[in-house]
Steps between C-alpha positions, in 0.01 A plus 500: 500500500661672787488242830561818753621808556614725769450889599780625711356705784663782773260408808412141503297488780248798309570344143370121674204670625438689229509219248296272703213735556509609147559196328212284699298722211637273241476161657870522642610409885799497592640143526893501566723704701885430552678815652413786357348402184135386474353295216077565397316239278163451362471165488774203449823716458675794698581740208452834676838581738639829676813483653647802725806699300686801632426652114213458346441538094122603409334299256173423378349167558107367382310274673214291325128559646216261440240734440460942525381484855805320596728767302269812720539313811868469461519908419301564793710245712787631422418885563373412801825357604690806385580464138467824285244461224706456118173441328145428588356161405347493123555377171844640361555550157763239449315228358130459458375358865775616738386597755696638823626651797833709601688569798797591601616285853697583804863468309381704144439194309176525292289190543193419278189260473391445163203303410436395120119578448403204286181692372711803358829325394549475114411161334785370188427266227 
């Protein structure tokens, strides 16, 4: 299990707000700050960080939701706060139940929310 991670970011005044308006969709708030870095949680442990680099690296980087509506308000969220749309929420076809959302942030990295539809995901023996 990963404990935390980090997204470098270009602006990190834009990338803080950013983040903390579009990740209050998923239960995060942003909890620690120490220069310019900022760490989000959603609940007992900070494992969201962005930290301000000259050069930044895209990457992708997925985000849990609880339910769909949390997954469509994070899409909306984030558009809203000037993210370009890299996929709509709905159910992908990368394992029976995904179900997600796509965009692209302020720095080119492609951030998801994925929830796991229990009523559509595949049942093993």
């Amino acid at each position: 299990m990963i404990a935390h991670t980090t997204l470098q970011v270009s602006d990190y005044a834009r990338s803080k707000a950013f983040y903390t308006k579009v990740l209050s969709t998923l239960g995060y708030r942003q909890n620690m700050e120490y220069g310019e870095s900022a760490g989000f949680n959603d609940g007992a442990n900070t494992d969201f960080w962005i930290t301000a680099e000259k050069s930044v690296v895209p990457t992708h980087l997925a985000f849990q939701a609880a339910n769909r509506k949390q997954v469509e308000a994070f899409h909306r969220a984030a558009i809203a706060a000037g993210a370009k749309d890299n996929g709509a929420p709905g159910y992908r076809d990368y394992s029976p139940g995904y179900f997600a959302a796509f965009v692209i942030d302020p720095d080119g990295h492609n951030i998801e929310a994925v929830w796991y539809d229990p009523a559509k995901e595949s049942v093993t023996p």
